[in-house]
N, C-alpha and C positions, 0 to 999 in steps of 0.2 A: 504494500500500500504506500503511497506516495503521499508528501506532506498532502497535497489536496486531494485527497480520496477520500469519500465522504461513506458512512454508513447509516442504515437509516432506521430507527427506535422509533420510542417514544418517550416524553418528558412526563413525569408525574409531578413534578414541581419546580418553580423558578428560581433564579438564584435571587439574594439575597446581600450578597457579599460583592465588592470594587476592591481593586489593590491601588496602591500606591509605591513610589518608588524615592527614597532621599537620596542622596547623595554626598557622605561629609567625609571632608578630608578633616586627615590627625597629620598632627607633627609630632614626631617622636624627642624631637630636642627643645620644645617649648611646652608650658604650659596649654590645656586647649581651650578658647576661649567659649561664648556665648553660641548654642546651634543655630543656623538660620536658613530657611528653607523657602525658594520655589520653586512655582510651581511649572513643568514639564509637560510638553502639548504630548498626546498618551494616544495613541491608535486604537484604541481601543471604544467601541460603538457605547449604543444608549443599551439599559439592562446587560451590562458586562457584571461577571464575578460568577462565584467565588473566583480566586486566582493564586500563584504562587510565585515566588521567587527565587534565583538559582544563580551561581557565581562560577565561571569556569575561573580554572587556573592562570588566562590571559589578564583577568580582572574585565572581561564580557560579562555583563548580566543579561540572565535570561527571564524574560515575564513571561507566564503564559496565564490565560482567563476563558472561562464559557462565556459565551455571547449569543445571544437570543437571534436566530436569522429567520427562514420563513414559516408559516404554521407555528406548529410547536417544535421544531427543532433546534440542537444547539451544537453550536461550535468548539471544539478545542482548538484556542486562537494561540498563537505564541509572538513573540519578535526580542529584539535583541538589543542592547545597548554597547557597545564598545567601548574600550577604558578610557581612552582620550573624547568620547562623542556626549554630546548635548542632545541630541537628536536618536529617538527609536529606528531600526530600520521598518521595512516594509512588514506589517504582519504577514503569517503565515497560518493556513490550516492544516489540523493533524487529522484532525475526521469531524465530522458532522451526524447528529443522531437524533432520533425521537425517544431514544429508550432508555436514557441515560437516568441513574439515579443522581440529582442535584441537591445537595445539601450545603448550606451555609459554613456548617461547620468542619467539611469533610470536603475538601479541596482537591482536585487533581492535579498532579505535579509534571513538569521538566527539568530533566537533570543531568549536569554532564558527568559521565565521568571519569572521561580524560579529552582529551583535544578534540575527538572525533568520535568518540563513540557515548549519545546520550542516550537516555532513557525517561517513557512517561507513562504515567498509569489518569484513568479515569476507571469511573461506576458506572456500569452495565445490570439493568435490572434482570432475572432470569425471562426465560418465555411466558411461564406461567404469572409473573410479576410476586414470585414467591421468593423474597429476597432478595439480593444483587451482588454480583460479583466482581472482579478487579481484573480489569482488563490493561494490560501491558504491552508496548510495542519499544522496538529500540531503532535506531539509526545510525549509522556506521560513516555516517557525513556531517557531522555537526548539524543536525537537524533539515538538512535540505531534500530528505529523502527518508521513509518510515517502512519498516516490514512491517507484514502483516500481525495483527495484536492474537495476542494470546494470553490466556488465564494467568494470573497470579496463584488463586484459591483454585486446589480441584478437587475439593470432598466431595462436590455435588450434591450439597447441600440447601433448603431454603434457606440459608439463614445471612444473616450480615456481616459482610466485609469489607473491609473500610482504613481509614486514616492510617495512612499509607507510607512511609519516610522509604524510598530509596536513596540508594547510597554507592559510592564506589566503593571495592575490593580489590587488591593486589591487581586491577584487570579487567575482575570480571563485574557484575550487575549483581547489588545486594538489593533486600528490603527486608523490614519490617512493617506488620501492620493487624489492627487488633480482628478477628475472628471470632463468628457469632457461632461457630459448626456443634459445638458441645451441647449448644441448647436446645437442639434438635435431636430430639428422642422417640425411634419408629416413625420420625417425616412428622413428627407433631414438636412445635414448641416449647418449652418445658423451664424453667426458673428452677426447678427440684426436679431432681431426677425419684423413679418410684420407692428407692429406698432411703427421702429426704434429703440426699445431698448436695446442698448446695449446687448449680450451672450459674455458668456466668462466662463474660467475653475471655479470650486467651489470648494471649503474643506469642506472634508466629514468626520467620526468618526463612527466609530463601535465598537462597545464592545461585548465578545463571550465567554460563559464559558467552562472551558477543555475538553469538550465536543465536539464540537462546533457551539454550541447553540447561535444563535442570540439573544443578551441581549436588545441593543440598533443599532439605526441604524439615524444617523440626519445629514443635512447638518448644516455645522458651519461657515460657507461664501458665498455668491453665486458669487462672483467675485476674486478672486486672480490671483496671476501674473499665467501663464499656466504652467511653467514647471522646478519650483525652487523647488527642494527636500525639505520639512517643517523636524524639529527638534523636537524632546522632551528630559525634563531632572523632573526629581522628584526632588522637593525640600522637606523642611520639610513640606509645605502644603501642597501638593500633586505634580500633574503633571504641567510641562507648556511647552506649545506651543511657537514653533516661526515661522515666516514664512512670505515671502514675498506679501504684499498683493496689490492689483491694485485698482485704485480708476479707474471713468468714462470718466476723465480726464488725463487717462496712468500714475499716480504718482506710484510708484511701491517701496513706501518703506518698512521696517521692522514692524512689529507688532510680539504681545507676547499676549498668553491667558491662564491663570490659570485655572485650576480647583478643587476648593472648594468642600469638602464635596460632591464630585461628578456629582458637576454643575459647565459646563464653565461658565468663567464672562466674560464681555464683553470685548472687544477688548481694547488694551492697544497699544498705537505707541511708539516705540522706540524712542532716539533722531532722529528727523525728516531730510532725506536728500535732500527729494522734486526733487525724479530723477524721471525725465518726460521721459521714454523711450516707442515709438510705436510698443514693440515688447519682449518676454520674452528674458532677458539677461542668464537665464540659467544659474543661479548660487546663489542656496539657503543660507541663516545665519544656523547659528551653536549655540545650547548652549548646560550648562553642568551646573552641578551643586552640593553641598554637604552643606547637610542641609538648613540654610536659605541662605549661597553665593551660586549667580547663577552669570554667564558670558554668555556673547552673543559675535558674531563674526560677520560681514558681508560686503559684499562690493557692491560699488556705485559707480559710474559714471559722474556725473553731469558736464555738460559741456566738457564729454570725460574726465575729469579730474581719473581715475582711486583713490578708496581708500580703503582700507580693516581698519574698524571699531572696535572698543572693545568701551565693554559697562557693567556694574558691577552692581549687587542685592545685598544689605546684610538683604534684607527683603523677600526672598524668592520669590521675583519680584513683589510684590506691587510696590514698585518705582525703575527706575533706574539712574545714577551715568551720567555725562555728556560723552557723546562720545569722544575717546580716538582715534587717526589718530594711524593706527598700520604702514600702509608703505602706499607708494602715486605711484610714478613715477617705472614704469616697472611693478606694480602689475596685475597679471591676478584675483585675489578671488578666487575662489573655495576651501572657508574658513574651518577648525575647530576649535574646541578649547576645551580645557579640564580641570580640576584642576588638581594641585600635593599637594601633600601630604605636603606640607609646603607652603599650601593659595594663590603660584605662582600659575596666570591660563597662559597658556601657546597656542597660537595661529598659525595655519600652514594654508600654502597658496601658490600659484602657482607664481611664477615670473620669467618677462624673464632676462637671464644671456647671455650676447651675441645674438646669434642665437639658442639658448637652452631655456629650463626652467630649474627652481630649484626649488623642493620642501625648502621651508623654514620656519624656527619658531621662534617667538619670546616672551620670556616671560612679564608680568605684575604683579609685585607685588601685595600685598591686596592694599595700599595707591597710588597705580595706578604708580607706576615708573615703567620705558621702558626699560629692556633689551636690548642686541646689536642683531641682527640679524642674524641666525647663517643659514648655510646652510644644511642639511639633507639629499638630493638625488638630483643628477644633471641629469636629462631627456633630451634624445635626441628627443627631440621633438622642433617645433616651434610656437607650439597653442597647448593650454590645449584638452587633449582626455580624460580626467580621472577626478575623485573628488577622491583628497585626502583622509585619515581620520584618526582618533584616536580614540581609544579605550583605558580608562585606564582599569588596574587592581591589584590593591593593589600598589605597588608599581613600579610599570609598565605602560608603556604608549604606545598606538601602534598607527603608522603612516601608511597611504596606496598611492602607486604612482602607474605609468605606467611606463614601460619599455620596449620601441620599439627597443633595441638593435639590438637586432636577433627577430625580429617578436614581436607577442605579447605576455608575460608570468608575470605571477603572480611573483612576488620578493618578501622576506619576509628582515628582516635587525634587528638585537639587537644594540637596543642604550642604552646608560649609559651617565650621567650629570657626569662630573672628579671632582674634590675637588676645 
């Protein structure tokens, strides 16, 4: 299948969700001053989103977003920004559907991972529209040319699969992504299985070479929170995991897993928040990482008490650093976080401003001192419809919001830290 090859579904629901894109250079040998940000003319139509962002190695960012085209079909749109460029290139299509599962909160991705060879996933609902599945395609040209897509999930289950993080591997084409297959018991739905134990969503991993040749295929959890987007970052060991995980007693906090020489290690808890919630909060942690510093991000609730969290590696995540309160009172979470290029990691996240939200960021030095709090994008909205995100590259930092102004549309924005 060629970038423009279109297949033909159906939509059961609309998006919801606009990205956005900043732009901010760091200096490593100064201080960094005030962020400031605009706004970037975006290819991207009227009802665009959900959407995602993606950084090659050149310091190329790649946008891609659904976009609403005719009837009920929609697009998987993509385009490209260059590291020296002001300007999007021309968008592109990866396929076109009616039968696409579209959720706000569950975004399809582009991703490179190495010079030429990316990879994307979207949702496909089954024939019967009993569940949806993860449909996969890769390209072996930096995006200007797509094989034909092929399943992530093949239990052949009804059930739901979803929020998705691919990733590079030594080469070849990783993922993770959460997995609804346990709660189907005899093709019937099930919360409890018939001798009460506990079902619930699992973390799965796939590995697939350029090809896309199934390498490996295992579950890595059988219990996590249902519908929190999990994270990866390479450190100098390798990859690591974050991701909100559920205990049997609904504790729903942060965990982190490494993988060594090609083997996950067992599960690692973050500092512990012990938030007891009966129901997925729907708002995954964040990390990132450069060499052996890694940063995490993420937010909790306990006692309705609202917190967006930072938390610091300098061991490539063997141990981490005591949790840091990034903001408390008005926070929504729907966390990221990133490094810049002078050891600041720098964290963004939804908050209410009035009757509004405001995207906002605040950086953390390496010895953990706090930033003021700076604003980025003021959202006409009154509840989070979007995940933010960041994407660095080289000296660049990219942020993503919604923009309900005039409907929904993808916004892009250049920001610069002043002196």
């Amino acid at each position: 299948m060629t970038s423009e090859t279109a297949t033909t579904s159906r939509v059961r629901q609309m998006p919801l969700a606009v990205v956005a894109i900043l732009l901010v250079a760091a200096c490593s040998e100064a201080p960094l001053g005030p962020l400031s940000v605009t706004e970037l003319d975006t290819p991207a139509g009227e009802f665009s989103g959900p959407s995602h962002l993606a950084a090659a190695a050149d310091g190329t960012v790649i946008l891609n977003w659904l976009e609403s085209t005719t009837g009920e079909a929609m697009a998987l749109k993509y385009t490209t920004l260059a590291a020296d460029s002001e300007t999007w290139a021309e968008p592109k299509t990866l396929a076109e559907s009616e039968n696409w599962f579209i959720n706000w909160a569950d975004f399809p991705s582009i991703v490179p991972m190495s010079d030429s060879l990316w990879a994307a996933h979207w949702l496909v609902y089954r024939e019967d529209y009993d569940g949806y599945d993860i449909h996969v395609a890769i390209s072996s040209d930096a995006g200007q040319s797509w094989g034909e897509p092929f399943l992530l999930n093949t239990d052949g289950t009804g059930a739901e699969h979803g929020f998705v993080t691919l990733f590079p591997l030594d080469g070849d084409i990783a993922a993770v992504w959460l997995d609804g297959r346990n709660m189907i018991v005899d093709g019937e739905f099930m919360y409890e299985s018939p001798a009460g134990v506990l079902l619930g969503t699992s973390l799965r991993y796939a590995r697939f070479d350029r090809d896309g040749e199934r390498l490996t295929d295992v579950s890595l959890d059988e219990l996590v929170c249902d519908c929190c987007q999990p994270d990866i970052a390479h450190t100098a060991d390798g990859p690591i995991l974050i991701y909100r995980d559920r205990t049997t007693d609904e504790v729903r906090d942060i965990v982190v897993r490494r993988m060594i020489d090609g083997e996950w290690q067992a599960v690692q808890a973050l500092p512990a928040d012990n938030w007891m919630i009966e129901a997925c909060p729907i708002n995954g942690p964040a990390i990132a990482a450069d060499d052996d510093d890694v940063v995490a991000a993420w937010f909790s609730a306990v006692d309705n008490q609202p917190l967006v969290h930072f938390a610091r590696s300098t061991d490539s995540g063997a141990s981490f650093g005591a949790a840091i309160e990034i903001d408390a009172s008005g926070s929504f979470g729907y966390v990221d976080v990133e490094l810049l290029s002078n050891g600041d990691a720098i964290v963004s996240w939804l908050r209410s401003s009035g009757d509004d939200l405001a995207l906002v960021t605040r950086r953390v030095s390496p010895a953990g001192e706090l930033m003021a709090v700076e604003t980025a994008v003021d959202i006409d909205l009154s509840r989070p419809l979007d995940f933010p995100q960041m994407v660095p590259a080289g000296e660049r930092l990219v942020f993503v919001w919604t923009d309900y102004t005039s409907g929904s549309n993808v916004k892009t924005g250049l920001g610069r830290f002043g002196p």
